[in-house]
C-alpha positions as CSV (number, residue, x, y, z in Angstrom):
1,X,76.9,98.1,94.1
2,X,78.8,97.9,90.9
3,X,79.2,100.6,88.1
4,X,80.5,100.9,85.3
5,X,83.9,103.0,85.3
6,X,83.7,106.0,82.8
7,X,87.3,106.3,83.2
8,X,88.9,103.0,83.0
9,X,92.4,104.1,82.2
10,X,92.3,106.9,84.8
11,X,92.8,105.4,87.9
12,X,95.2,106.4,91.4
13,X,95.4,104.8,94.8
14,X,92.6,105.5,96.9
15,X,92.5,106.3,100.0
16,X,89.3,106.3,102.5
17,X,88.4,110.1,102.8
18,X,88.4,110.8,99.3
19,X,86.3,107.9,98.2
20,X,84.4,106.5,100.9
21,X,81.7,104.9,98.6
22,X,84.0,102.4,97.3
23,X,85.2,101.0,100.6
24,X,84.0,98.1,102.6
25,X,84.2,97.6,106.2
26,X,85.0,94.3,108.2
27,X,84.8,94.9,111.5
28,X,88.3,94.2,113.3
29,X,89.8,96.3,115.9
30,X,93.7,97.0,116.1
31,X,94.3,94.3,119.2
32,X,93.7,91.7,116.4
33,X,95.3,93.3,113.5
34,X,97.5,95.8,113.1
35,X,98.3,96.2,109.2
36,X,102.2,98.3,110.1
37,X,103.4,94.9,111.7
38,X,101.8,92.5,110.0
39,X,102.3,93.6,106.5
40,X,105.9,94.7,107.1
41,X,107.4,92.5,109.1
42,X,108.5,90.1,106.6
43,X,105.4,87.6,105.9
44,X,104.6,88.7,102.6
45,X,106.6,90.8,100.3
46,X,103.9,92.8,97.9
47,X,102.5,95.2,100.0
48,X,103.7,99.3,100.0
49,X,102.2,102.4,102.1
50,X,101.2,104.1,99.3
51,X,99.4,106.7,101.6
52,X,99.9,107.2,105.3
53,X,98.3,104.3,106.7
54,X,97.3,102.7,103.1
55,X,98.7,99.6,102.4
56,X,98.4,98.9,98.6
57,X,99.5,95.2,97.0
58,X,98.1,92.1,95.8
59,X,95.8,89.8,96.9
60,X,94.4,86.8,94.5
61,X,95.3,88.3,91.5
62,X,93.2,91.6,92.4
63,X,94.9,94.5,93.7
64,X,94.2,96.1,97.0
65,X,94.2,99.3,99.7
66,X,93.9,98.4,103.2
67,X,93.7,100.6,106.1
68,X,92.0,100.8,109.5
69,X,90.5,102.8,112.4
70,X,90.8,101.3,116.2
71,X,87.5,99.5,115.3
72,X,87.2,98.9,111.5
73,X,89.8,97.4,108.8
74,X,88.3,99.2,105.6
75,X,89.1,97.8,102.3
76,X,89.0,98.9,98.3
77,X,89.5,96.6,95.6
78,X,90.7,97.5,92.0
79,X,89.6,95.4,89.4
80,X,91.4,96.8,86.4
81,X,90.5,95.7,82.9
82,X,86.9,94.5,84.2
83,X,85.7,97.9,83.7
84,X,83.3,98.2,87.3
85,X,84.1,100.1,90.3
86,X,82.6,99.9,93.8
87,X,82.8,98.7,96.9
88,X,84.3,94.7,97.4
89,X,81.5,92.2,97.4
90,X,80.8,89.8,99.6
91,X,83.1,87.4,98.2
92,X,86.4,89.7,97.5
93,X,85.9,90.0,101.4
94,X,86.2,86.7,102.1
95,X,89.8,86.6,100.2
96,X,90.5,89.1,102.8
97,X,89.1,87.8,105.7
98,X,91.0,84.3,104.8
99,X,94.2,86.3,104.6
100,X,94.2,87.4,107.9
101,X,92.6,84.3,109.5
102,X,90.1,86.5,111.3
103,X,87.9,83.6,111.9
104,X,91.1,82.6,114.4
105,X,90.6,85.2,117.5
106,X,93.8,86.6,118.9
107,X,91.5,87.9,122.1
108,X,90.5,84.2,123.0
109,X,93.8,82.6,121.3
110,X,95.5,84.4,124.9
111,X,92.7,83.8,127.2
112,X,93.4,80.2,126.2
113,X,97.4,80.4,126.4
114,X,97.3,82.3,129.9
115,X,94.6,79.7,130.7
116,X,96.3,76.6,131.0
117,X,98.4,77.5,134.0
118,X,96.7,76.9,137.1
119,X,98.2,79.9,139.1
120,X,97.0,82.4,135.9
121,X,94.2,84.5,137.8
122,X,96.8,85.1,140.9
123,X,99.7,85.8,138.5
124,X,97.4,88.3,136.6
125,X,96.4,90.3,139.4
126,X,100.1,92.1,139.4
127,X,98.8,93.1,135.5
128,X,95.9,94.5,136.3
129,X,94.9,97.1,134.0
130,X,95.9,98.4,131.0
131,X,99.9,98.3,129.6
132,X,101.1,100.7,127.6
133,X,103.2,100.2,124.9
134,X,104.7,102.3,121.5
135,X,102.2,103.0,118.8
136,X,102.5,103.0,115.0
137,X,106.1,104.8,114.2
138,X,107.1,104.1,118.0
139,X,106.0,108.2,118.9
140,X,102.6,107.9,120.3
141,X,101.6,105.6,123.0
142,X,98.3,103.3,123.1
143,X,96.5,101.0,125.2
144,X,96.5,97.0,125.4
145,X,94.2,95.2,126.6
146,X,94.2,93.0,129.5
147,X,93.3,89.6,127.6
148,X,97.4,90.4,125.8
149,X,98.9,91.0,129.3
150,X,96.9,88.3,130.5
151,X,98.6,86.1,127.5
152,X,102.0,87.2,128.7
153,X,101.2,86.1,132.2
154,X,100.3,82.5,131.0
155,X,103.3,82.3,129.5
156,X,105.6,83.2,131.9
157,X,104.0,81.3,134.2
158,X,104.3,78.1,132.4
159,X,107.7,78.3,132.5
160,X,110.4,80.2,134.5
161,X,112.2,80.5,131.4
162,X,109.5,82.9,129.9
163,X,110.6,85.2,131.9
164,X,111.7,87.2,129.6
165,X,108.4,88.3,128.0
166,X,107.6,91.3,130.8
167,X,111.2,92.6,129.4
168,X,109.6,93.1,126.7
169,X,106.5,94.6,127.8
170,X,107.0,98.1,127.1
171,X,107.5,97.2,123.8
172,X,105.0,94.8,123.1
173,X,103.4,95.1,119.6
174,X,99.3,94.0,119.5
175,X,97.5,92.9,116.5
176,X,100.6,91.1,115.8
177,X,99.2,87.6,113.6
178,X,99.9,85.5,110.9
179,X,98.5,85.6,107.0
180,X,97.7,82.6,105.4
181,X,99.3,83.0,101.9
182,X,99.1,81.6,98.5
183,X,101.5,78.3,98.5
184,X,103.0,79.0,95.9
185,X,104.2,82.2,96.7
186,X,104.9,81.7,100.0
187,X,107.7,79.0,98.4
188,X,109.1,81.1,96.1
189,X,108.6,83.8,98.2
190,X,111.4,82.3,100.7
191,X,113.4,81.2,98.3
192,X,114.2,84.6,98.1
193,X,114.9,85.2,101.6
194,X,117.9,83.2,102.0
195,X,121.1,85.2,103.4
196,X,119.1,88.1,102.8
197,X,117.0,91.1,104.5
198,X,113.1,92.4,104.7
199,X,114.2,95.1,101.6
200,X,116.4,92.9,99.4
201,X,113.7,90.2,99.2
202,X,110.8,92.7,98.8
203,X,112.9,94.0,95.4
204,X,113.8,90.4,94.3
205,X,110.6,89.6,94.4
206,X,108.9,92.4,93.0
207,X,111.3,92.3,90.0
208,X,110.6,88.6,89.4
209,X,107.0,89.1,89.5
210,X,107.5,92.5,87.0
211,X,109.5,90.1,84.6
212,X,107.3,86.6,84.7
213,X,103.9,87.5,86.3
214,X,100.5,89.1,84.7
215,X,100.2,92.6,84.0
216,X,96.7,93.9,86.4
217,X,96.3,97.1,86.7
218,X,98.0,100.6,87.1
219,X,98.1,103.1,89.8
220,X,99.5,106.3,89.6
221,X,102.9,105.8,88.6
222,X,103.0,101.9,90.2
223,X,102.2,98.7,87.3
224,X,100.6,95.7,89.5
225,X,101.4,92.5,88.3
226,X,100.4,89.0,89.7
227,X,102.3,86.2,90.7
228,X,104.3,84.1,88.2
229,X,102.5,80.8,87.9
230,X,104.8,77.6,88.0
231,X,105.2,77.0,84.2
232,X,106.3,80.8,83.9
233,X,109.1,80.0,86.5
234,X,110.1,76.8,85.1
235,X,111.3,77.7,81.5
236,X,115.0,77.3,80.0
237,X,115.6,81.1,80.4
238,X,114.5,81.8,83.9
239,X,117.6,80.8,85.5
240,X,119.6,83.5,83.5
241,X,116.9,86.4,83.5
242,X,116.4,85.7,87.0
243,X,120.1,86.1,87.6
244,X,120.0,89.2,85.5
245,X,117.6,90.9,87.9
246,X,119.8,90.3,90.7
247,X,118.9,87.3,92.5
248,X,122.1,85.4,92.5
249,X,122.4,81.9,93.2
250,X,118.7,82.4,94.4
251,X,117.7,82.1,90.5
252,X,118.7,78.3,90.3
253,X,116.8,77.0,92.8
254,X,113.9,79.2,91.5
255,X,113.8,77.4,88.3
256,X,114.7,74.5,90.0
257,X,111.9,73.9,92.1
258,X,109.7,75.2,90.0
259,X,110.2,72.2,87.5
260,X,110.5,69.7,90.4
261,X,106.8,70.5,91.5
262,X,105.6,70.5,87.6
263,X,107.9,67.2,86.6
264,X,108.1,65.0,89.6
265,X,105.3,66.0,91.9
266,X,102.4,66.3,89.4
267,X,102.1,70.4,89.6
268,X,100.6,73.1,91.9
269,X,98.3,70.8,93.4
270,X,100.8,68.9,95.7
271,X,101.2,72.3,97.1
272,X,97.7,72.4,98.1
273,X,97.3,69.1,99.2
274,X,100.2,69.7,101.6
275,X,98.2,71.8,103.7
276,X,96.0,68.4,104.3
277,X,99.1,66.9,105.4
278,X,100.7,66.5,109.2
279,X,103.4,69.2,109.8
280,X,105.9,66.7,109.8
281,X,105.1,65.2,106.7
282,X,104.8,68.7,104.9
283,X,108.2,69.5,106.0
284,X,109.5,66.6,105.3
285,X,108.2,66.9,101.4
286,X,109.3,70.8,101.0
287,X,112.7,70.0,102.2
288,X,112.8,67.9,98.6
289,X,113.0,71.2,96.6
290,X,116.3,73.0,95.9
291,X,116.8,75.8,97.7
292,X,114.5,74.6,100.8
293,X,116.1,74.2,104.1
294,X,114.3,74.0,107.7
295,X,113.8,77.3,107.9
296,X,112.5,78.2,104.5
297,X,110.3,75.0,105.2
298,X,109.4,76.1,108.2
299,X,108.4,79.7,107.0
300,X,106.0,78.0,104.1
301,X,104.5,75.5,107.0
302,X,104.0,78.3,108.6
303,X,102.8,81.0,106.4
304,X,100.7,78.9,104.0
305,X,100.1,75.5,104.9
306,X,98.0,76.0,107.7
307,X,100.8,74.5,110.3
308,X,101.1,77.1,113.3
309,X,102.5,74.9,115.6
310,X,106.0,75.5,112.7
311,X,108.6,77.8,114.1
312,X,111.1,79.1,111.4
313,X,114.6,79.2,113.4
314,X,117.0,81.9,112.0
315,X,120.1,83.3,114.0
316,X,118.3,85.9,114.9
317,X,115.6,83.5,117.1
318,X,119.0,81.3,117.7
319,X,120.0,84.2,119.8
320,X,116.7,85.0,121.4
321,X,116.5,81.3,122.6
322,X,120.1,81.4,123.9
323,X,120.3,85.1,125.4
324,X,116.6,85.2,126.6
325,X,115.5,81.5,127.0
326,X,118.8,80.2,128.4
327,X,118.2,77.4,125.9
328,X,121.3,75.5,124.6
329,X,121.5,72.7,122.3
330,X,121.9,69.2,123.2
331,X,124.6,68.7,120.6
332,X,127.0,71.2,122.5
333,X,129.2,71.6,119.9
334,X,126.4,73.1,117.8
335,X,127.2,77.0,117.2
336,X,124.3,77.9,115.4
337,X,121.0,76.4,113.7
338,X,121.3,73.6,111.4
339,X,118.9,70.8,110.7
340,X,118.6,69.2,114.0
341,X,119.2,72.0,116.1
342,X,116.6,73.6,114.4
343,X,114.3,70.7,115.0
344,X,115.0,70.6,118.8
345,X,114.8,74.1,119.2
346,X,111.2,74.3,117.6
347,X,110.1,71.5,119.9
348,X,111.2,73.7,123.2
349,X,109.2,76.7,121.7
350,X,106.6,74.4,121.0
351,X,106.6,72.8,124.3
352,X,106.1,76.4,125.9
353,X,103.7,77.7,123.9
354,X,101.3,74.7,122.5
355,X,99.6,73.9,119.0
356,X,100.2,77.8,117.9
357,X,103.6,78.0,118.6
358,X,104.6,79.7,115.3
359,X,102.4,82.6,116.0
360,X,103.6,83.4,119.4
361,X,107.2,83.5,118.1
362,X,105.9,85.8,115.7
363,X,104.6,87.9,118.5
364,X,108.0,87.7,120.3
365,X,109.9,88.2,117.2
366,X,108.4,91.1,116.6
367,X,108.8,92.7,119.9
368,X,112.5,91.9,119.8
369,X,112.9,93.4,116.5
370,X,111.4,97.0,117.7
371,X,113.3,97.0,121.2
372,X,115.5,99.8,120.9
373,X,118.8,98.1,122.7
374,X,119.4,95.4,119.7
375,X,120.0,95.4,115.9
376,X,116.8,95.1,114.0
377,X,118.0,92.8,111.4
378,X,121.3,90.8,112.7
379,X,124.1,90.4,109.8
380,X,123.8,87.4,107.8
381,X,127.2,86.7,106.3
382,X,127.6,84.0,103.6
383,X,130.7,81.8,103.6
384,X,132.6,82.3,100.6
385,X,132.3,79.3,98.3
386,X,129.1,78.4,100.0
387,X,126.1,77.1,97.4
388,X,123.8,75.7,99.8
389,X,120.6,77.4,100.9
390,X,120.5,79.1,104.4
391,X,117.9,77.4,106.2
């Protein structure tokens, strides 16, 4: 139900126990979703803990709090200017729900993987039970269920080379999965990211959307503002403003692309339409744009295009391939990704793991990154005099 605000320029974040009657409920429990690892781990860039547990950002152009129980993931919407309060509708729910690609169920995503090995039920029988494994913060333990240990079975079983997954096991994050993101900035997004870390990107690309992007709504002390469209990105002063607010040789390529899609590729629809496209084909086309490598082209593929059999290959999953997969290029002269290493080494994750490939590196990714006996984000030095764009 909808009201009209009496205070429309008085507004804070919310959280759920001090207004429950403008929260909505979509039933989800933490083994499919777990908002800490999903909305930090370096997928999208726009969401804060504004509150323990409350995850504020922005969502098409409305701005959001999430949080969750072990059963629920319990939304609020703010919608600014339009003067009404109250709980999401139907429809804002469905932005939501499209986000997170709940209609895609992690539960029977696993039953499927540890499925297609005929010794599964015998190998799961040294599983049975529950695991244990870290909760939020790493200080408090909780429980996952069988049908993840059963996932982890099916694919070490598949291969002796996945052996390295119950190494992991005591680490194992659940709810780990994969948001389906605006293309556009997804793109731009990962533009950002090259040579660069979770934080550095998160400012670039919060600055970029304070300086190019609509004003929505403020909370507390925090302004919200939108995603830049194309034409915003594509003017004769973006490159320098850009450069101004620290994004370095990023800033080009931002501008760059941005009039590539508007000039030569008819505008924000080819985006779109990519996600109609075969993987191969849609990699092929973002690889066009300046500043887009494999990686970066893998991480949109990925991320926004509907392609989860993509597997973004950094020198950080270089080194889990080689150290944990005992996986070496065929080209043995090859010391680290590039092009066609890249390409070969997403076709031996993707011969392990099947058509959703992408989000079981995400899985193992993020297990490897909270492990206590490795760097969490591994150095990424720049050669001096180098232009080009990582991956």
């Amino acid at each position: 139900m909808l009201v009209r605000s009496l205070l429309p320029g008085s507004m804070g974040h919310r959280t759920l126990s001090s207004t429950p009657a403008l929260w909505a409920s979509i039933p989800c429990p933490r083994s499919e979703l777990r908002l800490d690892l999903v909305l930090a781990s370096g997928q999208s860039f726009r969401w804060r803990e504004q509150s323990p547990a409350h995850w504020s950002g922005v969502l098409a152009d409305q701005v959001w709090t999430l949080t969750q129980t072990e059963e629920q993931l319990y939304c609020t919407v703010y919608r600014g200017n339009k003067g009404q309060v109250g709980e999401p509708t139907q429809e804002e729910l469905q932005a939501i729900r499209s986000y997170f690609q709940l209609d895609v169920s992690l539960a029977q995503l696993y039953y499927h993987w540890g499925s297609v090995d005929p010794h599964f039920q015998e190998v799961a029988q040294k599983f049975q039970g529950d695991y244990r494994t870290w909760g939020r913060g790493w200080g408090s333990y909780t429980l996952v269920k069988l049908h993840l240990t059963s996932l982890i079975c099916g694919w070490e079983e598949a291969s002796p080379k996945n052996r390295c997954f119950s190494y992991f096991l005591p680490y194992w994050p659940r709810g780990v999965r994969l948001l389906r993101q605006d293309p556009i900035e997804c793109l731009f997004s990962f533009i950002c990211s090259s040579n660069n870390n979770i934080a550095r990107i998160t400012g670039m690309v919060e600055r970029l959307c304070q300086a190019f992007g609509p004003r929505l709504i403020q909370l507390d002390d925090v302004t919200y503002h939108g995603f830049p469209s194309l034409q915003a990105l594509a003017g004769p002063e973006v490159e320098a403003h850009l450069r101004k607010l620290g994004l370095g040789y990023r800033a080009r390529y931002v501008s760059a692309s941005a009039r590539a899609i508007l000039e030569e590729q008819g505008g924000p629809s080819w985006l779109q339409q990519l996600r109609e496209a075969p993987y191969e084909d849609a990699h092929k086309a973002l690889c066009t744009l300046p500043g887009v490598g494999t990686k970066v082209a893998d991480c949109i593929c990925l991320m926004a295009l509907d392609k989860p059999q993509a597997v973004p290959v950094d020198v950080h999953m270089w080194h889990i391939a080689q150290y944990d997969y005992s996986w070496h290029p065929t080209m043995s002269q090859a010391k680290g990704p590039s092009p066609p290493v890249n390409k070969e080494l997403g076709n031996f994750f993707r011969s392990l793991w099947g058509p959703y490939a992408g989000w079981a590196q995400a899985v193992l990714f993020s297990a490897d990154l909270r492990q206590p006996h490795r760097p969490q984000e591994p150095p990424a030095k720049r050669r001096k005099g180098s232009k080009g764009p990582e991956g």
